[in-house]
C-alpha positions in Angstrom: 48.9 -29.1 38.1 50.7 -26.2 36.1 47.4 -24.5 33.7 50.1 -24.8 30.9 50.2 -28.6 31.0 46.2 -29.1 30.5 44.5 -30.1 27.6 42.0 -27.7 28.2 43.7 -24.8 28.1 45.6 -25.4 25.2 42.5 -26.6 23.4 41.2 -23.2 24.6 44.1 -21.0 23.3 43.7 -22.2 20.1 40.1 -21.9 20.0 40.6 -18.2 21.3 42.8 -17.3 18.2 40.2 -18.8 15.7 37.2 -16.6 17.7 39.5 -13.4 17.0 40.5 -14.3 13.5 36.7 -15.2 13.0 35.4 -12.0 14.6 38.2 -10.1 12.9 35.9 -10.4 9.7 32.8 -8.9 11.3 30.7 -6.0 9.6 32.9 -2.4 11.6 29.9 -1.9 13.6 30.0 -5.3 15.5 33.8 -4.4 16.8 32.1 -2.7 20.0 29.2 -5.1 20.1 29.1 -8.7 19.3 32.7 -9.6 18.0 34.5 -7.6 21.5 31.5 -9.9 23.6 32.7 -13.2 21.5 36.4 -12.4 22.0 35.5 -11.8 25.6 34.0 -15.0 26.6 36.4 -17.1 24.7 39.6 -15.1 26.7 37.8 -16.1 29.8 38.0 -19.7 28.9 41.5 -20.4 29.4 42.2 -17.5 31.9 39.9 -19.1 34.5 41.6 -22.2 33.7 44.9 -20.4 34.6 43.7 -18.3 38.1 41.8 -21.7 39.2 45.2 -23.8 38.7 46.6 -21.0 41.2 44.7 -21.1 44.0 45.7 -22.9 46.8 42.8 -25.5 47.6 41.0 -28.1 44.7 37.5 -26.4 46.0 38.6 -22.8 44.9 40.1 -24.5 41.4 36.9 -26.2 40.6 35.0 -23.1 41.3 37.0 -21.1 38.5 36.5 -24.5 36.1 33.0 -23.7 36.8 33.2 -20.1 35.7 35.4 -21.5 32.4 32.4 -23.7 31.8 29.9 -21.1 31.8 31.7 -19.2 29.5 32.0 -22.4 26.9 27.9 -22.3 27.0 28.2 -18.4 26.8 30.2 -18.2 23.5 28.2 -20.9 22.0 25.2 -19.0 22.2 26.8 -16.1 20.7 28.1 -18.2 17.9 24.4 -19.4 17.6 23.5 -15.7 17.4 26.7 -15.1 14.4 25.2 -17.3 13.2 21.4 -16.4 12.3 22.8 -13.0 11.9 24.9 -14.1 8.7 28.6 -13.2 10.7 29.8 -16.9 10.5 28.8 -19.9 7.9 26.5 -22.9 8.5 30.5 -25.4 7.9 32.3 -22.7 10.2 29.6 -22.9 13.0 29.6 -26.8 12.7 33.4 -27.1 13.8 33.4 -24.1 16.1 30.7 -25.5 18.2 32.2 -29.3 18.2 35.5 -27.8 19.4 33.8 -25.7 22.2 31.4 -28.8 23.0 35.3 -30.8 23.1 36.7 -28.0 25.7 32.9 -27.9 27.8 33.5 -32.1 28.2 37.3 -32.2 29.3 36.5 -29.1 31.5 33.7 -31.5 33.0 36.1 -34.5 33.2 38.6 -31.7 34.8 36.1 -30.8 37.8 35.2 -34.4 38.0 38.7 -35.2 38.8 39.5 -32.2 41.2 35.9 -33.2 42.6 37.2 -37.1 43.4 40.5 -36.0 44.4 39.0 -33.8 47.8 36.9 -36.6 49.1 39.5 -38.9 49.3 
């Protein structure tokens, strides 16, 4: 299936643009450190979605959901760590990690699916 047509990487291209125009806000000496590490992980979300919808076989797509996956639960720690620091508010927190929790459980339904598909 074309990457263009999945929910979870349009959910994920949104959520990128509100981690830049959160991290745009930062203090100027987070721009090389926490912010650029944020903006990072949340690029990789839907660009593994992307490569893993191009590879030829359902084994080497799951893999790169796998690696999308991981980097839901690494942004979510580093919006844990905004966070406590005082970067991003206890109401902006709250939706940012229900819409990364959103993306991590249609990712899981996603490799679920390919998953089903091979053994049959």
């Amino acid at each position: 299936m074309p990457h263009k047509k999945l929910e979870a990487w349009k959910k994920s291209i949104d959520f990128v643009t509100d981690i830049y125009c959160i991290t745009k806000v930062f203090p100027k000496e987070e721009l090389f450190g926490l912010a650029q590490q944020m903006r990072r992980s949340a690029v990789s979300i839907p660009s593994n979605i992307a490569e893993g919808c191009s590879r030829k076989n359902d084994t080497e797509t799951v893999q790169f959901l796998y690696i999308a996956t991981a980097s839901t639960s690494e942004l979510e720690t580093q919006l844990i760590i905004a966070n406590k620091v005082g970067y991003i508010s206890d109401s902006e927190i709250e939706k940012l990690l229900t819409d990364i929790d959103e993306i991590k459980r249609i990712l899981v339904g996603l490799i679920k699916s390919y998953k089903n598909k091979s053994k049959n």
